[in-house]
N, C-alpha and C positions, 0 to 999 in steps of 0.2 A: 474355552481356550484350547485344550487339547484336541478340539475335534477343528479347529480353524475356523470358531465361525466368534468369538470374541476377542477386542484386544483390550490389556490392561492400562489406564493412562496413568494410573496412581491407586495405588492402595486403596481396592474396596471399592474403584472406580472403574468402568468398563465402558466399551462403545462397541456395538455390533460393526465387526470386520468388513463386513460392504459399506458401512455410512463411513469411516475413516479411508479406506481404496480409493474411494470415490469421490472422494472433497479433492480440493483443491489444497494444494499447499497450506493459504492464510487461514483456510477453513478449517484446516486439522491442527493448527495452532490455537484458532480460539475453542476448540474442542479442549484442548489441554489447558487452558487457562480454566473453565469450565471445573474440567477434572481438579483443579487446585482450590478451585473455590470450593469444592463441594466437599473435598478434604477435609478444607481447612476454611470455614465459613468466614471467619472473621478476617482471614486475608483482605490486604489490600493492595491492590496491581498497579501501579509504578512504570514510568519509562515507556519501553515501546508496544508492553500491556497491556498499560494504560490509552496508549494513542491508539489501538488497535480496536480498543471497547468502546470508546467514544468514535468510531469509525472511519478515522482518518489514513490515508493511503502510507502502507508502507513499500519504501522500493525494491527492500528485500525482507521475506521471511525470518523472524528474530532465531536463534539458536534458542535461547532463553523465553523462561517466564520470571518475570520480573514483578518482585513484592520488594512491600518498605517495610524496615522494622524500627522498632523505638528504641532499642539497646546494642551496642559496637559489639555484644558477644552472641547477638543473632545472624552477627554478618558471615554469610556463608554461602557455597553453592554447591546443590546436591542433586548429585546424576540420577538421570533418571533410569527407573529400572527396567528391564527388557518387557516391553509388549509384548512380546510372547510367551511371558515366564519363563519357564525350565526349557520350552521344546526354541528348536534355533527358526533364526526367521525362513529359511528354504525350505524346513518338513514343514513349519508353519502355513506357506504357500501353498505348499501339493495337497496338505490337506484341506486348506479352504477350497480349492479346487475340485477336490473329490467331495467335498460338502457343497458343489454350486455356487459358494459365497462371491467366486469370482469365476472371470473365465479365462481360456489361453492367453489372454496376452498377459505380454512379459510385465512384469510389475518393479518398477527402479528400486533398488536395496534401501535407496533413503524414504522409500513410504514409508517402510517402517521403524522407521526412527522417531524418536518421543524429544522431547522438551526438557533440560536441567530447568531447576528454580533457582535462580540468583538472589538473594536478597540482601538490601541496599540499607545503607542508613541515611538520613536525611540531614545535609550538614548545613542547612539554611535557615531549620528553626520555622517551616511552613508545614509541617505535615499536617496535610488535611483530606478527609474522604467523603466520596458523596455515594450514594444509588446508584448504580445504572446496568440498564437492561443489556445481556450478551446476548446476539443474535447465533446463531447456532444452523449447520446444514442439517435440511430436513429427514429426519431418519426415515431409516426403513418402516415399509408396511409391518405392522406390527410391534415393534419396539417400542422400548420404553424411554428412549435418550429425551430428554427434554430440548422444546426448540427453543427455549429465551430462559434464561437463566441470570435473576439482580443479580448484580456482586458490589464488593465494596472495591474504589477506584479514586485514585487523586484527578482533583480538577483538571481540565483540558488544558489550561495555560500553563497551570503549575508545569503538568507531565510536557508538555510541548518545551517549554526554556530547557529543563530536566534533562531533555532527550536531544533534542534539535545539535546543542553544541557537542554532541558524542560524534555524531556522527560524521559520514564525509558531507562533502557541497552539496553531490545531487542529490540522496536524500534526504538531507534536512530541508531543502528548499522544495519539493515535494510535498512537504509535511507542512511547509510554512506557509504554500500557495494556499493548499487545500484550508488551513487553519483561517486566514484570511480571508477567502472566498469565499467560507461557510457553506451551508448544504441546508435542505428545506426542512430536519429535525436538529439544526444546530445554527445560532448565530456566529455571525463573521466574529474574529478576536480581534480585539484595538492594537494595537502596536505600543500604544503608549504603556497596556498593561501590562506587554509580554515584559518591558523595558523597564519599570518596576519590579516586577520579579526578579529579573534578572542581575538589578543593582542589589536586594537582600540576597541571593543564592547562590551568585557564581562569580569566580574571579576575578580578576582584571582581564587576563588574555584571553576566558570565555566570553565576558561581557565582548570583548574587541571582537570576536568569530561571529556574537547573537548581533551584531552592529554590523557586520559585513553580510550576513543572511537576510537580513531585511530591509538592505537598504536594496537587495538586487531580488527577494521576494515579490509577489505581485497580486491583488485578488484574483484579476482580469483572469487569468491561467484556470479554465475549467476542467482540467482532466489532471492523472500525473504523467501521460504521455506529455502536454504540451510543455508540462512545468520541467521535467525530465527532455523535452527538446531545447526548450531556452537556454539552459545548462549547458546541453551540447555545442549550441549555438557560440554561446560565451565561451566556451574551452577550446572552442576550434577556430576564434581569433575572429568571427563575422559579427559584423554590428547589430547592436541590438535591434531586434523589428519592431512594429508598432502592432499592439495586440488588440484582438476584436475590433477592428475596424469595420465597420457597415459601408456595404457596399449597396446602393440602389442600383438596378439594372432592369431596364421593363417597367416599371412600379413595385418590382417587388424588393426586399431588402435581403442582402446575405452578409452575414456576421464571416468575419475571415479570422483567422485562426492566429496565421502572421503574416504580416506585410511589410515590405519595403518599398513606397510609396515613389522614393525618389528615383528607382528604378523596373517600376513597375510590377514587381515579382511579390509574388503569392504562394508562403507553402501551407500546405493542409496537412494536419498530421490522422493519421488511417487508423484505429486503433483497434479495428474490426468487430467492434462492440456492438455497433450497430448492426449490424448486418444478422445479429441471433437476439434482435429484438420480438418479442412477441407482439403477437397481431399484425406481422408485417410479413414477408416475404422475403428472400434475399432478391428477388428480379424489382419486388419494388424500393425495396429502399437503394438498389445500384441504379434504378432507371432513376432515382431523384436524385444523387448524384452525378450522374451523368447530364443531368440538367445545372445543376448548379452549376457544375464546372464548364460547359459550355458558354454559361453566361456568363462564369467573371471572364475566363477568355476574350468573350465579345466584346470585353472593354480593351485590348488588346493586352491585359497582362497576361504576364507567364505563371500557368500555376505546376506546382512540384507540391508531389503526394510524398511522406515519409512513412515510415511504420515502426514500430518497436522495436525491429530488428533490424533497423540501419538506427538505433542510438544505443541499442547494445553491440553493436559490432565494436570487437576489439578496432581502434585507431580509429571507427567509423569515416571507412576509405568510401564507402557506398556513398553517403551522407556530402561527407566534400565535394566529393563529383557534381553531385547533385547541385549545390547550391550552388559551385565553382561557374557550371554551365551557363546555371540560370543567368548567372550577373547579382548575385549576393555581394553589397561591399562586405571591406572587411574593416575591424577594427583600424582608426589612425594608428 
């Protein structure tokens, strides 16, 4: 640590200073969840920990690590200690620096900021935990950070009703497309069962918030850009589209993203995922778009590309335009 080339994520717990730099945000999250299980083995992660472990899309990065306890006078949350021990995080930098760990570029002050642990008491009388594997960024050559790490974790549904009502609209419904659409190491979740948990666990006016999330929830919603665009869509007063529609054109078929059929318009939303696919190229996977998009054209609709950054735009003035142009209705 004094020499900048480890940080500390919890007592007795360490991650070489390039494999934490170098993660992404949600990855240096489950890095510290990691850190807490190896602490404290018998933990069990909770809420948006728990949604994180079983690998459901969050919209933002938690502040917290979140554990359940069985007793009101475990309920507590305790800050995390500095990453860099004694030395401050700026001689922390210069020194990784002089140690190669990293290079010139500027490094945002919240890298190096760590995780409180929140923990929660369970007032539903459902506390239950199972296995499951934490996926983990691949460390450095030569380290020792482990890549998959079990831990102990509340079920997906439980942790999903759990969490879902905390939150605001867009990401709970985020969390809820993903949950219902399921993924190819995870089955879809029934609605019926969220809605039974929901009647043991949560209030009446949570129950009324988990009844307005999924009744505007949807499988169809493959990404959390598009789930996170429908959102948009609904708050900016334009009528719901019709989602995954197949389009044949040629013989061949294309899945659209969203459509308004009675006006012929088509948006695609961009999330630039593809484009840093392996085995592909960016010239080819843009020349297959540019194929695509020529051909739903060719049926004379209008299609409008969106991106991430016209549904986080504050008022998302980009976003209105766009769809204002196209001939999007709007809500009666």
């Amino acid at each position: 640590m004094r020499r900048g080339k480890m940080l500390r994520l919890r007592r007795g717990v360490y991650v070489p200073a390039e494999v934490w730099l170098r993660s992404h945000p949600s990855e240096r999250y489950r890095l510290a969840v990691a850190a807490e299980s190896l602490q404290n083995p018998n933990a069990v992660f909770c809420r948006e920990s728990a949604l994180s472990i079983h690998g459901l899309p969050l919209l933002a990065v938690p502040r917290q690590i979140h554990l359940r306890v069985a007793s009101r006078g475990s309920v507590r949350t305790s800050r995390q200690t500095p990453l860099t021990g004694s030395v401050s995080k700026a001689e922390f930098l210069r020194r990784a620096r002089l140690a190669g760990v990293i290079d010139e570029t500027e490094v945002p002050p919240y890298a190096l900021r760590g995780f409180d642990t929140a923990r929660h008491l369970d007032s539903g009388g459902l506390t239950q935990s199972e296995k499951q594997g934490l996926d983990l960024p691949t460390p450095a050559a030569g380290s020792e950070v482990q890549e998959n790490l079990v831990v102990n974790v509340e079920p997906l549904a439980l942790s999903l009703v759990d969490t879902a009502v905390r939150l605001p609209f867009a990401g709970a419904v985020v969390l809820l497309d993903a949950a219902l659409h399921g993924a190819p190491a995870r089955a879809p979740l029934d609605v019926a069962q969220l809605g039974e948990i929901a009647d043991v666990q949560l209030s009446a006016r949570r129950r009324q918030y988990l009844k307005r999330l999924l009744h505007f929830a949807s499988p169809l919603s493959e990404s959390p850009g598009e789930s996170l665009a429908r959102v948009r869509f609904h708050e900016l007063g334009f009528a719901p589209p019709q989602l995954q529609v197949t389009l044949q054109v040629h013989n061949k078929a294309y899945r659209l993203d969203f459509c308004w059929e009675a006006v012929g318009v088509v948006v695609e939303f961009d999330g630039w995922l593809k484009y840093r696919m392996e085995n592909s190229t960016f010239d080819e996977v843009y020349k297959q778009e540019k194929i695509r998009e020529d051909a739903i054209r060719s049926t004379r609709r209008t299609v409008v590309r969106i991106y991430w950054e016209d549904l986080m735009e504050p008022h998302c003035r980009r976003l209105i335009e766009l769809l204002t142009r196209a001939g999007v209705p709007r809500m009666a």
